[in-house]
LODREN-190628 format. One record per residue (C-alpha): residue number from 1; residue in one letter; x, y, z. Coordinates in Angstrom, 1 decimal. Layout:
N
<rec num="NUM" residuo="A" xx="X" yy="Y" zz="Z"/>
...
***
This chain:
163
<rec num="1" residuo="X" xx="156.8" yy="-35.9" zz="244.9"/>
<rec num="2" residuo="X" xx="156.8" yy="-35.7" zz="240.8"/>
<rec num="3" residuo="X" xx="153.3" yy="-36.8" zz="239.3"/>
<rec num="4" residuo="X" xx="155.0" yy="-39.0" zz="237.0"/>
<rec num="5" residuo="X" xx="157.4" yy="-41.1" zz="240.0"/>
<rec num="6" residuo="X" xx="154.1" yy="-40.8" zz="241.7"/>
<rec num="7" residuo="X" xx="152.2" yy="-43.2" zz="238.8"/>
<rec num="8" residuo="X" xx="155.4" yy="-45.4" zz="238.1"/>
<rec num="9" residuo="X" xx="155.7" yy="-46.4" zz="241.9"/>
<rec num="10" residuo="X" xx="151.7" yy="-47.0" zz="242.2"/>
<rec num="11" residuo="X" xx="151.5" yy="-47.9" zz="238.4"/>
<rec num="12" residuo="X" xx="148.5" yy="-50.6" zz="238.3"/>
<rec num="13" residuo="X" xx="149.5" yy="-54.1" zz="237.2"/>
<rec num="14" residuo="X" xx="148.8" yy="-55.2" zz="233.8"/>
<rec num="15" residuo="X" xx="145.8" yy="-57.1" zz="234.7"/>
<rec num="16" residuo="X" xx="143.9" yy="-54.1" zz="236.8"/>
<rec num="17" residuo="X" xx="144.7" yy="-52.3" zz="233.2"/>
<rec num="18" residuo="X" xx="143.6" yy="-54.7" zz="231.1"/>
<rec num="19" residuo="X" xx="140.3" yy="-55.1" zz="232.9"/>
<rec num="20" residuo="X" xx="139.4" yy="-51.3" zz="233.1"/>
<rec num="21" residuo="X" xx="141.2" yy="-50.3" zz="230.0"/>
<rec num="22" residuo="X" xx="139.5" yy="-52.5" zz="227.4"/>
<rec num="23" residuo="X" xx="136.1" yy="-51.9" zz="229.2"/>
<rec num="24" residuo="X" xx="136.7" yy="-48.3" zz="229.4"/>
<rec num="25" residuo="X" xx="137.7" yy="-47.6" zz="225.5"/>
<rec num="26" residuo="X" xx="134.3" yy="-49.7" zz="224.6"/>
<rec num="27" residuo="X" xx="132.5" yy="-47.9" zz="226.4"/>
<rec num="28" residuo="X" xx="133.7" yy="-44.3" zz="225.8"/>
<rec num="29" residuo="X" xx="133.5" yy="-45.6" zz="222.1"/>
<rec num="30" residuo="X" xx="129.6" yy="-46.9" zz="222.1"/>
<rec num="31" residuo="X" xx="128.6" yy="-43.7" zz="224.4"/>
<rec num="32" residuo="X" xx="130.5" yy="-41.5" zz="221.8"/>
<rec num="33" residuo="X" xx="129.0" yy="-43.3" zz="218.8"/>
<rec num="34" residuo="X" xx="125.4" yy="-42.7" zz="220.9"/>
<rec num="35" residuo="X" xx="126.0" yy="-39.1" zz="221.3"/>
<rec num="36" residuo="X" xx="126.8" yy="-38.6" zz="217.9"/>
<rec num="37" residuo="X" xx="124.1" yy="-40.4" zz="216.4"/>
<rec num="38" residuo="X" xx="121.7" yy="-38.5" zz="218.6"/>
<rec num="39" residuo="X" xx="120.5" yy="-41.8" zz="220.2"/>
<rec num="40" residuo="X" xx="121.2" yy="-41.2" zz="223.6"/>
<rec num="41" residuo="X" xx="118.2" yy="-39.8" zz="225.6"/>
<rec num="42" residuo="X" xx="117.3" yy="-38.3" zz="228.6"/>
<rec num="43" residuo="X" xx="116.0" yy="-41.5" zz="229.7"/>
<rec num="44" residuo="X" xx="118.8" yy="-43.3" zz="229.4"/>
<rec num="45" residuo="X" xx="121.0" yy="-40.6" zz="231.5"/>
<rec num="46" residuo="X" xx="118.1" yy="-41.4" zz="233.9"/>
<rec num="47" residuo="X" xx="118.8" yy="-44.6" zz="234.6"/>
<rec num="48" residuo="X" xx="122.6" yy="-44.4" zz="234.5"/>
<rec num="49" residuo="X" xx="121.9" yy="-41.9" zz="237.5"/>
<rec num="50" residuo="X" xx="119.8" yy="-44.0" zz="239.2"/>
<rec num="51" residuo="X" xx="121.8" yy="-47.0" zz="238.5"/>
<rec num="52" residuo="X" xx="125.1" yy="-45.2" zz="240.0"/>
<rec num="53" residuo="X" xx="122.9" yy="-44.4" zz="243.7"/>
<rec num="54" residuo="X" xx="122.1" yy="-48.0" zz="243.2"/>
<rec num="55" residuo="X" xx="125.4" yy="-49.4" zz="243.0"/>
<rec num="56" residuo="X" xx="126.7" yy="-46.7" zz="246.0"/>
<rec num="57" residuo="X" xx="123.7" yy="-48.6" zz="248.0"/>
<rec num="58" residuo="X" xx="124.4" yy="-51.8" zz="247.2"/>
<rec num="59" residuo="X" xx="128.2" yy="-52.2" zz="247.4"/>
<rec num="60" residuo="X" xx="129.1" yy="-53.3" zz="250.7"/>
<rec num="61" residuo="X" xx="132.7" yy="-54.2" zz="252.0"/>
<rec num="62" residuo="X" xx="133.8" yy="-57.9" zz="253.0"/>
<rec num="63" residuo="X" xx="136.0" yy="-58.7" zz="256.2"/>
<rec num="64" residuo="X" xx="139.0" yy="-58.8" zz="253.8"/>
<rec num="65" residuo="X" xx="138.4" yy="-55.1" zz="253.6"/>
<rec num="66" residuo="X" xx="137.6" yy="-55.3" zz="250.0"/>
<rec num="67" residuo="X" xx="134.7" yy="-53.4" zz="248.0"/>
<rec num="68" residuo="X" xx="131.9" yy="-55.2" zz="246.3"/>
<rec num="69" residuo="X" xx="129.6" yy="-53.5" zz="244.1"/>
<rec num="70" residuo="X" xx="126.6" yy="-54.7" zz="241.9"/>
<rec num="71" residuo="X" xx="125.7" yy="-54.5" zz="238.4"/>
<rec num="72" residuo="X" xx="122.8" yy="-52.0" zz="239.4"/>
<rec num="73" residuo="X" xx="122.5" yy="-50.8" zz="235.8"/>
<rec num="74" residuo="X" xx="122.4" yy="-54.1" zz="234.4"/>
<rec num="75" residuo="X" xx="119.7" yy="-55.2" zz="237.0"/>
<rec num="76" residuo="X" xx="117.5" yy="-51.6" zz="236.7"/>
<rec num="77" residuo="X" xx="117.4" yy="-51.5" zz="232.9"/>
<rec num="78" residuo="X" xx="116.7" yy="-55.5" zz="232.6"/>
<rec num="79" residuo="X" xx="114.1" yy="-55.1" zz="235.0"/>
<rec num="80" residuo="X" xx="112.6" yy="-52.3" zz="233.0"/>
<rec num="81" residuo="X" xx="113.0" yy="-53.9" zz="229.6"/>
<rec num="82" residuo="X" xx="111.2" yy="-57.1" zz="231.1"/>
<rec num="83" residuo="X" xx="108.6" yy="-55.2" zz="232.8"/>
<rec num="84" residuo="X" xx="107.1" yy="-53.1" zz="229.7"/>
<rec num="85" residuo="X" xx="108.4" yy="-55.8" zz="227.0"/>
<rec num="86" residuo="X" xx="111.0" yy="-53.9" zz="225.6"/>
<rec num="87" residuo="X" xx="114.4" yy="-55.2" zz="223.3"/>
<rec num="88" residuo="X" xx="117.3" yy="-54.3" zz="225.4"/>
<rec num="89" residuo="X" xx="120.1" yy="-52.7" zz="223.6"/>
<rec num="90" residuo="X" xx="123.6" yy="-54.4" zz="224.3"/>
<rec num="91" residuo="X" xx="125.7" yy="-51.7" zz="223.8"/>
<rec num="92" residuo="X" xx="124.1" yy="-49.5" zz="226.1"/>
<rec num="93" residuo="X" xx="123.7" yy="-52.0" zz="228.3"/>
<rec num="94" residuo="X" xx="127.5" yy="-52.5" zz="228.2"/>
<rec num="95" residuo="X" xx="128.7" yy="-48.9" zz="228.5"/>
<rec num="96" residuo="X" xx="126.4" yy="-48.3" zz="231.7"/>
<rec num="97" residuo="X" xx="127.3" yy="-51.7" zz="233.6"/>
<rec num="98" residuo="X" xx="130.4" yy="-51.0" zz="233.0"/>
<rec num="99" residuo="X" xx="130.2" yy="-47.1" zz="234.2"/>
<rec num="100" residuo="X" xx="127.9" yy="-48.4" zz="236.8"/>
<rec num="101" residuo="X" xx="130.2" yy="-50.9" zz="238.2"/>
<rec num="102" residuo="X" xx="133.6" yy="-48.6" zz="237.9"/>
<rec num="103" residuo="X" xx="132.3" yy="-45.2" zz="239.6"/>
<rec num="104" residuo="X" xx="131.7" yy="-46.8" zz="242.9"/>
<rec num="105" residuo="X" xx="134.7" yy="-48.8" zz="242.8"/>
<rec num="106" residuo="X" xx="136.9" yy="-45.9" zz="242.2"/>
<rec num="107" residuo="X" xx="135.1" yy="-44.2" zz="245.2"/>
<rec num="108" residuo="X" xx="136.1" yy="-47.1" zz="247.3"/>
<rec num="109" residuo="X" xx="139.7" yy="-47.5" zz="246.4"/>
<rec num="110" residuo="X" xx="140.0" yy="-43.6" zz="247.0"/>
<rec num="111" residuo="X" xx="138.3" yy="-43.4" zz="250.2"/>
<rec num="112" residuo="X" xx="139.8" yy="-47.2" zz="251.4"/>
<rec num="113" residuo="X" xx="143.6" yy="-47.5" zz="250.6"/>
<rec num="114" residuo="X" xx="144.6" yy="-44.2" zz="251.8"/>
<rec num="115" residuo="X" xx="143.3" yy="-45.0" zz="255.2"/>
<rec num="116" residuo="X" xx="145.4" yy="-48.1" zz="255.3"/>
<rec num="117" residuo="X" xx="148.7" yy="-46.5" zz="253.7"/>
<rec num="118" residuo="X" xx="148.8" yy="-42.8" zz="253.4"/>
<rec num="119" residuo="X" xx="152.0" yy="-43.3" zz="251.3"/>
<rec num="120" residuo="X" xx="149.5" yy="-44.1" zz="248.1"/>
<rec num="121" residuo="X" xx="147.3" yy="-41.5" zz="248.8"/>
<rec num="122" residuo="X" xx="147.9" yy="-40.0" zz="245.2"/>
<rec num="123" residuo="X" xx="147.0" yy="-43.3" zz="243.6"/>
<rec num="124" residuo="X" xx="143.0" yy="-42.7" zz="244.1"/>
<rec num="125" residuo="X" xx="143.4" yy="-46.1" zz="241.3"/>
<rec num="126" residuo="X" xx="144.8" yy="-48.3" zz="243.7"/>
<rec num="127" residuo="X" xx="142.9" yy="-51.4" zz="244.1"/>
<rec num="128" residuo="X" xx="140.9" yy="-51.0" zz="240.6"/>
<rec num="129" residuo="X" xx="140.7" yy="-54.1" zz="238.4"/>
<rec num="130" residuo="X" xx="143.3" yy="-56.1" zz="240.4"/>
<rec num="131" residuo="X" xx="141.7" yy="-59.4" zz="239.5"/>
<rec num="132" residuo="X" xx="142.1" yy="-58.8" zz="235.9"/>
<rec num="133" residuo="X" xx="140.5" yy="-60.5" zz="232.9"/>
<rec num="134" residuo="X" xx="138.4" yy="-62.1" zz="236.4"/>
<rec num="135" residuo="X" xx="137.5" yy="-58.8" zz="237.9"/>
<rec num="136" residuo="X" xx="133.9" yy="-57.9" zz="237.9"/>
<rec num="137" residuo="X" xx="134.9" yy="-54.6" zz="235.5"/>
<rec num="138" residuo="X" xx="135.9" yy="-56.9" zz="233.0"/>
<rec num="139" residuo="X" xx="132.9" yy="-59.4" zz="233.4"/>
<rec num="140" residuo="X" xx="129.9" yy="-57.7" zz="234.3"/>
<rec num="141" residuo="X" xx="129.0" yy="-55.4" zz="231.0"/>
<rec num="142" residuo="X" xx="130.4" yy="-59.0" zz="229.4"/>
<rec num="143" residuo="X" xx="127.7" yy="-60.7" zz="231.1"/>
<rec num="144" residuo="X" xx="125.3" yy="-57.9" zz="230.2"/>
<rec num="145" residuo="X" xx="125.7" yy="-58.3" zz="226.5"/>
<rec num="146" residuo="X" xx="125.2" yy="-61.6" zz="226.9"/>
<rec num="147" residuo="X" xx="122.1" yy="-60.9" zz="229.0"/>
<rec num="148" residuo="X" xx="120.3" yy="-58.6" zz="226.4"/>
<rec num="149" residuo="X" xx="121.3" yy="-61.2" zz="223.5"/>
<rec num="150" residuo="X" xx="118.7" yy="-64.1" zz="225.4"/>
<rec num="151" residuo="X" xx="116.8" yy="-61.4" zz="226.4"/>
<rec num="152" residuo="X" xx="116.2" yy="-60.1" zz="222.9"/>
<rec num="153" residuo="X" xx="116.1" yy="-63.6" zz="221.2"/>
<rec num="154" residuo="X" xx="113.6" yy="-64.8" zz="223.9"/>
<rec num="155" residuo="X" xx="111.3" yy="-61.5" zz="223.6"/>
<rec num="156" residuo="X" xx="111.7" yy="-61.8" zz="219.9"/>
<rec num="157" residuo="X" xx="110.5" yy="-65.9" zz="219.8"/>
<rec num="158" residuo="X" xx="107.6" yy="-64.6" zz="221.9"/>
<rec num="159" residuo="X" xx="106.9" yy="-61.7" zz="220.4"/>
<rec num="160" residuo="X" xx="106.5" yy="-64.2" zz="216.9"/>
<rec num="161" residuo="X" xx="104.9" yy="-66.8" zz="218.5"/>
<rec num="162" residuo="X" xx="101.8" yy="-64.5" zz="219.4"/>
<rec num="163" residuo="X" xx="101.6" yy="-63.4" zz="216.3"/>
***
């Protein structure tokens, strides 16, 4: 079949693009920023690594035969920064929930949906971000900014308080 019949018959919905799509061009524009400012370290590839076995482990599927996966970045890095009293950094934070929550997911929907229709075997997307703007994609590096904002306010008010 032609590659481009392929992506028009298993195009994604507008709501599985909106929720990867407007995560995705953050991201790739905060991780880009990083790596040009030099401010990316070894560290933080680290925990992006260690964050991505996390979220393989964690993931489970339901009876619906739908995949579940778990911020694991957002949990490892906030459990760090809480741990050894360090700000968190939101847009880092956002770019490896994000990454974190996506790389299982498109594991799943390559390994799941061709098992139940070998017709959309091409479409290894198939099943990403179909809740939309409700989708954990879209939500979860959300949620993490919004984590690291109280996070950093509440280290801050301590951190000032002591002083």
């Amino acid at each position: 079949m032609n590659e481009l019949l392929d992506f028009y018959i298993f195009r994604p919905e507008h709501h599985a693009l909106v929720a990867v799509t407007i995560p995705a061009i953050l991201s790739l524009f905060i991780v880009s920023y990083r790596l040009a400012c030099r401010a990316l370290t070894a560290s933080d590839a680290g925990l992006l690594m260690a964050s991505l076995a996390l979220s393989f482990l964690t993931g489970f599927w339901d009876d619906e035969g739908s995949y579940h996966g778990y911020p694991a970045y957002l949990m490892l890095v906030g459990m760090l920064a809480a741990w050894r009293k360090h700000l968190l950094r939101p847009d880092l934070l956002f770019a490896g929930t994000f990454l974190s929550t996506l790389i299982p997911d498109l594991y799943a929907a390559w390994w799941a949906y061709p098992l139940e229709d070998p017709s959309i075997a091409r479409a290894f997307y198939y099943g990403v971000g179909m809740a939309g703007f409700g989708d954990g994609l879209f939500l979860y590096p959300l949620l993490a900014v919004l984590v690291a904002l109280v996070f950093n306010w509440r280290l801050r008010s301590e951190l000032d308080g002591a002083v």
